[in-house]
C-alpha positions in Angstrom: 0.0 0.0 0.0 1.6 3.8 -1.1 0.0 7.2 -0.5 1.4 10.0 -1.4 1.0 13.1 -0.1 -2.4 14.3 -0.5 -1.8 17.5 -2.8 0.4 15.5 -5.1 -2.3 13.1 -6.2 -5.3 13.2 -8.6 -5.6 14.5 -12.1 -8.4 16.1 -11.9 -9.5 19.3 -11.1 -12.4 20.1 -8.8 -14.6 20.4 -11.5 -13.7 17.1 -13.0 -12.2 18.3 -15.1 -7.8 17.5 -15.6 -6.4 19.8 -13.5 -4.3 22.7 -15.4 -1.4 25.3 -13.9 -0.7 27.9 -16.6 2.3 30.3 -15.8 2.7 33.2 -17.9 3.8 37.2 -16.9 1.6 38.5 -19.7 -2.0 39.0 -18.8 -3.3 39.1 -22.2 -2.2 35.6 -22.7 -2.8 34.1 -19.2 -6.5 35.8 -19.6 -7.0 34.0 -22.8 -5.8 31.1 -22.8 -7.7 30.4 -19.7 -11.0 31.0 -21.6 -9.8 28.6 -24.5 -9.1 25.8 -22.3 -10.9 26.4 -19.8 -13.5 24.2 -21.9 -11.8 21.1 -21.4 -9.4 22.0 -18.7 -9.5 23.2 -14.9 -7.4 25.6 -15.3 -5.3 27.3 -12.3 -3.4 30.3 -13.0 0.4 32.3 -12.0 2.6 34.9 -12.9 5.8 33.8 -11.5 7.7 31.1 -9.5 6.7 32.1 -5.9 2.8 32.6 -7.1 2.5 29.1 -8.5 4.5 27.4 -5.9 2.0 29.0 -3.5 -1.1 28.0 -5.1 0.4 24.4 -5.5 0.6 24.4 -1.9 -3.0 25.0 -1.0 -4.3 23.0 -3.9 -6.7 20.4 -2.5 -5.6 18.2 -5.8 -2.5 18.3 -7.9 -2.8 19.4 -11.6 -1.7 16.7 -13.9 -0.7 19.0 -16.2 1.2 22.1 -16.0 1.9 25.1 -19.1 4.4 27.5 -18.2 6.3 30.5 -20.3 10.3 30.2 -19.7 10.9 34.3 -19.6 9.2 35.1 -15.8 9.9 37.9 -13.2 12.0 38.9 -12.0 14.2 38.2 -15.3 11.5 38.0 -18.1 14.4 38.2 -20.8 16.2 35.0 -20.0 15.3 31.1 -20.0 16.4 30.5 -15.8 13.0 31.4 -14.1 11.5 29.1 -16.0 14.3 26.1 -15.8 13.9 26.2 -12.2 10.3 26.4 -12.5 10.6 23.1 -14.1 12.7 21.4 -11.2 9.9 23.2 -8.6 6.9 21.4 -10.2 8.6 17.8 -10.3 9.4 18.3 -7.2 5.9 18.9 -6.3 4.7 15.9 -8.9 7.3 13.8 -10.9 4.2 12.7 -12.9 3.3 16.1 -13.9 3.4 17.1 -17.9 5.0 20.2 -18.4 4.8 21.8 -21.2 6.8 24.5 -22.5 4.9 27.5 -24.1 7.5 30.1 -24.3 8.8 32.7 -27.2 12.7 31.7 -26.4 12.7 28.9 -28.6 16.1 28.6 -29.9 17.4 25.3 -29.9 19.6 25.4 -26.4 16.5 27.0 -24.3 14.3 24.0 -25.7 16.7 21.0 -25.3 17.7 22.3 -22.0 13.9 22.5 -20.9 13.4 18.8 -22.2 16.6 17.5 -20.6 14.7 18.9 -17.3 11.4 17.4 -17.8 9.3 19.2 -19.5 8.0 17.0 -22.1 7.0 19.2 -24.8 7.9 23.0 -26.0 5.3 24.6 -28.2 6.6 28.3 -29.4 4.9 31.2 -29.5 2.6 32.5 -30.9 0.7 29.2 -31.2 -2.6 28.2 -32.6 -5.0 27.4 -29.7 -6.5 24.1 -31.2 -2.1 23.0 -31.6 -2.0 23.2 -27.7 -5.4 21.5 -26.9 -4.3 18.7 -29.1 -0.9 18.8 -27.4 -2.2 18.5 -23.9 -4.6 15.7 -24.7 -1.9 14.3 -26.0 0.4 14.3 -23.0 -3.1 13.2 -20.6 -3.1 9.7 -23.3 0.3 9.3 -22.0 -0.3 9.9 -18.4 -3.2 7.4 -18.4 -0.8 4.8 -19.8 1.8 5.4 -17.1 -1.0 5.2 -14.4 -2.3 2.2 -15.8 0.8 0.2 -16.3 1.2 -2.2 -13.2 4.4 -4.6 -13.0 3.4 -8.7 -12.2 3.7 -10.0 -8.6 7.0 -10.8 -7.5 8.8 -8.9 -10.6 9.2 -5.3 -8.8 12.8 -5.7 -10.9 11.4 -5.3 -13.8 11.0 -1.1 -12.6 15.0 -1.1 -11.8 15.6 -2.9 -15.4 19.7 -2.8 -16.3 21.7 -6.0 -16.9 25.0 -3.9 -16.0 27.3 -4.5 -13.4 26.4 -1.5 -11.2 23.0 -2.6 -11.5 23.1 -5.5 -10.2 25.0 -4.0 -7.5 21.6 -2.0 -6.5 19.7 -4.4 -6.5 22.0 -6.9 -4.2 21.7 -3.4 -2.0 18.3 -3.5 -2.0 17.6 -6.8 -1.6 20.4 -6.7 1.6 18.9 -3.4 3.1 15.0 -3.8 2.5 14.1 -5.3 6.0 16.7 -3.3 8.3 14.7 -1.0 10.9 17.3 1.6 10.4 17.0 4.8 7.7 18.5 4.2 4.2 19.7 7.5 2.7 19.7 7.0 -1.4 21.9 9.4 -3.0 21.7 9.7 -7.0 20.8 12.6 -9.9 17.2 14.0 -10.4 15.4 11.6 -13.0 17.5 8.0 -12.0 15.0 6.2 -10.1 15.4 6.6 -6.5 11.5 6.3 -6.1 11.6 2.7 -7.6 14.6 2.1 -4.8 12.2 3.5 -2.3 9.2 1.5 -3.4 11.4 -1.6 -3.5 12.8 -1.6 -0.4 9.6 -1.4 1.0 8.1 -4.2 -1.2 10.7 -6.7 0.1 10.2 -5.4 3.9 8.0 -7.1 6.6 6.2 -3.7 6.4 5.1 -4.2 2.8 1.2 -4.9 3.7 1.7 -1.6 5.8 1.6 1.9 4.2 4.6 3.7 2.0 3.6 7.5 2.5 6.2 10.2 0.2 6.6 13.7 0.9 8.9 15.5 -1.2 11.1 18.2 1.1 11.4 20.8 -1.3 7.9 21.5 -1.6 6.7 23.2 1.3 7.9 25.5 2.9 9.0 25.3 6.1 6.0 25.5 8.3 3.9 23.7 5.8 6.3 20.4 6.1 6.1 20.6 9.8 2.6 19.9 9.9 2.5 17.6 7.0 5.4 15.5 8.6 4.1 16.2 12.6 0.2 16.6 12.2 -1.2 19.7 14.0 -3.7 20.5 16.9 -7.1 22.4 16.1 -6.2 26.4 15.8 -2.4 25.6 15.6 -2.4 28.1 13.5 -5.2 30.3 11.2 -6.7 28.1 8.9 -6.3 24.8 11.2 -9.6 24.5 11.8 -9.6 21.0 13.0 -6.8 18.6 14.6 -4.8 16.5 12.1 -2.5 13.9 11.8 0.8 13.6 10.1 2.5 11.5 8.2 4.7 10.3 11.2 1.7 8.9 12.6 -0.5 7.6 9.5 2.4 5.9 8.4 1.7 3.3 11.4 4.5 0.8 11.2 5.2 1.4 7.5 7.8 2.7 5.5 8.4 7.3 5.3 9.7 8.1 1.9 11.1 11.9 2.3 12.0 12.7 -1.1 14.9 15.6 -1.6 15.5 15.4 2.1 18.6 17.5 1.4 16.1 20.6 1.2 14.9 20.0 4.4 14.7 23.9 6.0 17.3 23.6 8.8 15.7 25.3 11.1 13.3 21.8 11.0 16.1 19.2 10.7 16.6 18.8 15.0 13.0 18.0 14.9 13.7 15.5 12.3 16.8 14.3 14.2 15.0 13.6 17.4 12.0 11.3 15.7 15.3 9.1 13.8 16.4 9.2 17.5 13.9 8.0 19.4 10.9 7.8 17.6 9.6 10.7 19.7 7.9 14.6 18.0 4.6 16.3 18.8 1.8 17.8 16.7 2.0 21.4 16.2 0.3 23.2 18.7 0.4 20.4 21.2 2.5 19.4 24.5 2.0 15.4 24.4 4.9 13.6 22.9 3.5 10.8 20.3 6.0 8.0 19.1 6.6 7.1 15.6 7.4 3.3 15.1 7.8 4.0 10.9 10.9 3.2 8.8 12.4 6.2 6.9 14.0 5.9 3.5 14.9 9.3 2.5 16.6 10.7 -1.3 18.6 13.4 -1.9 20.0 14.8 -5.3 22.5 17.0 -3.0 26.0 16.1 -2.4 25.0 16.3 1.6 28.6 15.9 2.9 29.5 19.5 1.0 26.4 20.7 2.5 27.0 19.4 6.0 30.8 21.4 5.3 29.1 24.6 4.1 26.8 24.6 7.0 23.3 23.9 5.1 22.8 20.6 6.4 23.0 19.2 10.4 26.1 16.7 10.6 24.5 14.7 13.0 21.2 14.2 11.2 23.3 13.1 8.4 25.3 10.6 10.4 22.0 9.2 11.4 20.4 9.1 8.0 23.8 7.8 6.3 23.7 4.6 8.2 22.9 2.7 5.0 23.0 4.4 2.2 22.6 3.2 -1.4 24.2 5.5 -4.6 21.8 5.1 -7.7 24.1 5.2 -10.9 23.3 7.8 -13.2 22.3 6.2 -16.8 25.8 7.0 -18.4 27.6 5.1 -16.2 24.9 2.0 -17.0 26.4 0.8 -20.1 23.8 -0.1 -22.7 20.8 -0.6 -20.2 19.6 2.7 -21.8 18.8 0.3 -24.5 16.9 -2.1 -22.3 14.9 1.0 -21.3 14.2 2.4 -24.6 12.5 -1.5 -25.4 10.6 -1.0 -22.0 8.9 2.3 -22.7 8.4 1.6 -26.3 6.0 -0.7 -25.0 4.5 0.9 -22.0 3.5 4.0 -24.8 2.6 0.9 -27.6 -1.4 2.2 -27.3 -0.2 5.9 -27.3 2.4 6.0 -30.0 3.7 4.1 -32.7 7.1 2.0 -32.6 10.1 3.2 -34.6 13.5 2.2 -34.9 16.9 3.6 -34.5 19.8 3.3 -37.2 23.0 2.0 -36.0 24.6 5.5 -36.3 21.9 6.3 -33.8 22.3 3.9 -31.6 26.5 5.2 -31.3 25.3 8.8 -30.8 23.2 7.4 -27.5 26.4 5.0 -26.5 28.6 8.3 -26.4 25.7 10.4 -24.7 25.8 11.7 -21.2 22.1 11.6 -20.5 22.2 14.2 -18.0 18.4 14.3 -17.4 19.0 10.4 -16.4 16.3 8.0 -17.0 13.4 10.6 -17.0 14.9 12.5 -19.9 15.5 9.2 -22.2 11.8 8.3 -21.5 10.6 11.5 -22.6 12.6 11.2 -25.5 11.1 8.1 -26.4 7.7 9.5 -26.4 8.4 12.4 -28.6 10.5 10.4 -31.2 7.4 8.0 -31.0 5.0 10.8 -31.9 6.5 12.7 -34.3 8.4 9.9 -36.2 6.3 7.2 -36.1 7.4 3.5 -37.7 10.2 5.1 -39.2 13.9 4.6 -38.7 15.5 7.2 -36.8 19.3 8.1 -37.8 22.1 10.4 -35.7 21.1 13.5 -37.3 16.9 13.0 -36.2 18.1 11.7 -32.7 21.0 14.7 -32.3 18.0 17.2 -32.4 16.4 15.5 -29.2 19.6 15.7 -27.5 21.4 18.5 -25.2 23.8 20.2 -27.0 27.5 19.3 -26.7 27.0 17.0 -23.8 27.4 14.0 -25.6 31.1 15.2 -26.1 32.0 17.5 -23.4 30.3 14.9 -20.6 32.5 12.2 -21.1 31.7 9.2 -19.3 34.0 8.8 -16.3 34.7 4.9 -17.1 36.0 6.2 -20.3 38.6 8.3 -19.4 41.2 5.8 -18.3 41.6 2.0 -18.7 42.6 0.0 -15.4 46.0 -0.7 -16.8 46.7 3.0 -16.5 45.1 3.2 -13.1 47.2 0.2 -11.7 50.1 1.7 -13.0 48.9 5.1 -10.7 47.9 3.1 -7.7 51.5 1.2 -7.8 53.4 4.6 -8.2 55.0 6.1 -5.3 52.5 8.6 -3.1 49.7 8.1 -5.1 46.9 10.4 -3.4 43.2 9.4 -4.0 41.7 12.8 -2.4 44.6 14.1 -5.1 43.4 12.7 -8.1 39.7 13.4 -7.2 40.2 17.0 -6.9 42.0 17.1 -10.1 39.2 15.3 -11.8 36.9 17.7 -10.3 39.1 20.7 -11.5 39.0 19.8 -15.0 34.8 18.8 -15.4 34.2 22.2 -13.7 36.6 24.4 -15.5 35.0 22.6 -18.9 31.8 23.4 -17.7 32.4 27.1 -16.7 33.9 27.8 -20.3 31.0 25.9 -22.2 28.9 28.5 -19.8 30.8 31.1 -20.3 31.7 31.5 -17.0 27.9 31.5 -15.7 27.9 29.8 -12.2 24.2 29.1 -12.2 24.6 27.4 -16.5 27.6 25.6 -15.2 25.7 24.3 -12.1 23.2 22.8 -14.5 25.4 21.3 -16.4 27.4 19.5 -13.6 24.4 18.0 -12.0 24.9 20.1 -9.2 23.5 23.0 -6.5 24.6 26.5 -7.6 25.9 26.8 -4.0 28.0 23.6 -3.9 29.4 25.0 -7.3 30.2 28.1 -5.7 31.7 26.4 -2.7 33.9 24.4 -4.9 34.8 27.2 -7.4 36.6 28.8 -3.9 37.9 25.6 -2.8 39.7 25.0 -5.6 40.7 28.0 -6.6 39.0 28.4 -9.9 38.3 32.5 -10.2 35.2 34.7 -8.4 31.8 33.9 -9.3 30.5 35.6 -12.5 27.2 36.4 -13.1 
């Protein structure tokens, strides 16, 4: 049994009708559009990244599908509202389908937005019927993923990879699933540490008990403290009757908390003393209660550089880190993203056609970096399926639904060195692992800060990584000031 958290579920909109967020600074446009679709779509309404995260959060049900402009306030000019826009409303629903509906169309702003997770970009101006039939499009596909459910017993079959690393997480999982203590599961955004969650609680005693998920990043602070804790009537204004939390409903099951490296710290001690000794209290109330649930918790953070820089509590991280389980990114997975491209092919076989990829194809994704993981090679999938149907797909058709220069200036970190040349190192006289780490580090930043052109918050997206842990490596290692 899973729940999620409750404003992350349904796709429908009070009316009945799917539930819509549009996100647009221009009036005219927001105004309109929200009579055209309005028809067929409950639609919900923002002008920026602080208006729709707050509307999100007091949603009673989650839109399923979300249409947002790249160019917001406060910088309407450039693509980076809406790129982190993007992260904020997976973060809220990885099922959502975002779509793109922006006048910065060149072809960096729209792979970029794709690699992210937005699963279609439409230009503007666009013709109103276009974007009803691309919406309906993306719900066909969302009943499919909802509708897919794996056999009994074959819960692999949602961590598919024949590579050695792998099989490696699965022996993990299969060796940590029915420990009491927390598992911490580090790994990039779109690699599948949900599935890890859901299987470690599958192959627990606890899996006839519930597996509740609450994603960190999406509250703010006060918000998660009462989804996490529960609260007592008139705890604060609009708490108009006592409530559980998730502490509580999730009996003796399994607590997923999803980005936990965004956990405010001002809430992390509180967190720290339930890991303790199962022990935290409704807000608004005096009476300890006990928590008797398991926690898995994910991060996309390096959480020892946060821990350094002062962002995250050492000893909660001790206490999480127990057992902890690293979820390879997809370019360090061999040719499982072939086994993948055959399983969504199928799960998408009543949405869109089949098709087939040329062997010059098939090298261009062997030499690419994937850097929106396993996420960004499904969405590929779907829009190669829909716009090429049963044809054969060569290098030049598949380049256009890749990232720019990544495939080459992301080199896979296997392929850098053979293990001859590595024994040789480790047999050499003071040999320093921390050494060659750092200089490793050196050179994939530096790359990345010239193919940005010195942008910190471009480079940071490139790398995989916080704009603030860029920044505190940048100074660690001596690379120049920040630029803007």
């Amino acid at each position: 049994m899973r729940r999620e958290l409750p404003n992350k579920g349904s796709a429908s909109g009070a009316e009945g009708l799917p539930g819509l967020i549009l996100v647009d600074d221009d009036l005219m446009i927001v105004e309109s559009l929200s009579f055209v679709l309005g028809v067929e779509f409950n639609v919900h309404t923002a002008v920026n990244r602080y208006t729709a995260r707050t509307l999100l959060q007091n949603l009673d049900e989650m839109p399923s599908l979300a249409l947002i402009d790249l160019g917001l306030p406060p910088d309407p000019h450039g693509p980076d509202e809406g790129f982190a826009l993007i992260k904020e409303l997976l973060a809220f629903n990885d099922q959502m389908k975002i779509l793109v509906l922006s006048g910065q169309s060149d072809r960096a702003n729209i792979q970029h937005a794709l690699t992210l997770g937005a699963v279609d970009f439409v230009p503007k101006p666009c013709d109103a019927d276009l974007l009803r039939a691309r919406l309906n499009h993306q719900l066909l596909i969302l009943d499919a993923e909802q509708s897919e459910s794996l056999p009994s017993g074959n819960e692999d079959e949602a961590l598919l990879g024949s590579s050695s690393v792998m099989k490696a997480l699965r022996d993990s999982i299969a060796q940590f699933a029915n420990t009491p203590f927390p598992v911490l599961i580090e790994g990039e955004s779109g690699c599948g540490k949900e599935l890890v969650a859901q299987r470690l609680h599958n192959l627990s005693d606890r899996h006839d008990e519930p597996l509740l998920t609450v994603n960190c990043a999406a509250f703010t602070v006060d918000l998660l403290e009462a989804q996490l804790f529960g609260h007592a009537k008139g705890a604060y204004t609009g708490a108009e009757q006592a409530r559980s939390g998730f502490f509580e409903d999730a009996t003796t099951g399994s607590l997923f908390l999803d980005e936990v490296g965004e956990m405010p710290f001002e809430l992390q001690s509180k967190f720290l003393r339930v890991l303790e000794n199962g022990e935290y209290y409704r807000l608004g109330e005096t009476r300890a209660r006990h928590s008797d649930a398991r926690i898995i918790a994910a991060t996309n953070r390096d959480l020892r550089e946060a821990v350094r820089i002062g962002e995250f509590r050492a000893d909660l991280f001790h206490r999480l880190s127990v057992l902890s389980i690293s979820v390879p990114p997809l370019r360090s997975r061999g040719r499982d993203w072939k086994l993948l491209l055959d399983h969504f092919r199928r799960l998408y076989a009543r949405t869109i056609k089949s098709f087939e990829l040329s062997t010059n194809a098939e090298e261009l994704f062997d030499a690419y970096a994937f850097p929106g993981n396993v996420r960004e090679l499904r969405n590929i999938v779907i829009r190669l399926g829909t716009r090429y149907s049963e044809a054969m797909i060569d290098a030049d058709v598949l380049r256009a639904e890749l990232e720019p220069d990544v495939g080459t200036s992301l080199l896979k970190i296997e392929d850098t060195d053979d293990n001859g040349t590595i024994a040789t190192q480790l047999a050499s006289t003071g040999f320093q692992l921390d050494d060659e780490v750092a200089e490793m580090e050196r050179r994939y930043i530096t790359v990345a800060l010239n193919m940005s052109n010195g942008n910190l918050s471009k480079a940071a997206r490139l790398l995989g990584v916080n704009r603030t842990t860029l920044y505190s490596k940048v100074s660690r290692l001596g690379l120049g000031e920040e630029s803007s």
